[in-house]
N, C-alpha and C positions, 0 to 999 in steps of 0.2 A: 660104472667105472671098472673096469678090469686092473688087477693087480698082478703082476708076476715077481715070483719071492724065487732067488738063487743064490746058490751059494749057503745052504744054511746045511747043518750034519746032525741036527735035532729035529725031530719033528713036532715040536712046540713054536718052532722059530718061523713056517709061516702063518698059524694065526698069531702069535706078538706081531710082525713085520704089519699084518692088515690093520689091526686094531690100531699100530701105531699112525700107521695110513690116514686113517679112518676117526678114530675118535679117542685119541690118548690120554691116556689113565694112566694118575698116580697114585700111594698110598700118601695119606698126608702124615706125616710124624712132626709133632709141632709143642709148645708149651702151654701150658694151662694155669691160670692161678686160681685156687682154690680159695674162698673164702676165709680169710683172715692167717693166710697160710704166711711164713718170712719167706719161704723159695716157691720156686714153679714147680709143678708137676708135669713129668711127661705124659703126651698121650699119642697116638695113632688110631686111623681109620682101619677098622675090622676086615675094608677091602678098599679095592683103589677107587678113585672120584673122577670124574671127568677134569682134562685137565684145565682146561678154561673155567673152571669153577670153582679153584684153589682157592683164588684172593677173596672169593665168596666164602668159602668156607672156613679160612683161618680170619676171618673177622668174626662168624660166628662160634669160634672155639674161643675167642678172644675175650668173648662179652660174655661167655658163660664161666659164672663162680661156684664150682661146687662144693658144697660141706662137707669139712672133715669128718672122721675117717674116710680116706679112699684106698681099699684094696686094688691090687692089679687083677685085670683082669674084669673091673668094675666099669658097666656102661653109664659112661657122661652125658651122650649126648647118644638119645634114636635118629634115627632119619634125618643125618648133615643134611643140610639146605635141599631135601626132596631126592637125596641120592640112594636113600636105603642103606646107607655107609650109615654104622655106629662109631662113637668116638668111646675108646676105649682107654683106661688106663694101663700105661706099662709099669709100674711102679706101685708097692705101698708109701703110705703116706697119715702121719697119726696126726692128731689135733695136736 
């Protein structure tokens, strides 16, 4: 498949444009409940996911309870559903 990218004044803008093409990726930013926690904690993916594998992958941040303490910056989850994306916390979070 040939792609033609115009109109763009960054030269970052046509690999985004193909990738968007092609096989789009998001970062996921999502809630997490932590083990016996009263609130959610935030978390996001370390890099983007493919985007057809969202609803896959926020079911398994879903069903994952991690134990408190969680520092930011603290990996939850390795390798989201086989993407090499780690689920990171953005947020501390005390028992």
């Amino acid at each position: 498949m040939k792609i033609a990218v115009t109109g763009n004044f960054c030269s970052k803008g046509i690999p985004y444009a193909k990738q968007e093409i092609t096989d789009p990726q998001r970062v996921l930013t999502i809630l997490m409940r932590p083990e016996g926690a009263d609130r959610p904690l935030s978390v996001k993916t370390d890099r983007p996911v493919p985007k057809a594998l969202l609803k896959e992958c926020a079911k398994a941040v879903y069903s994952t309870h991690p134990k408190l303490p969680v520092k930011y910056g603290d990996v939850l989850i390795e390798n989201l559903c086989g993407t090499g994306a780690k689920v990171i916390a953005t947020a501390d979070m005390k028992a």
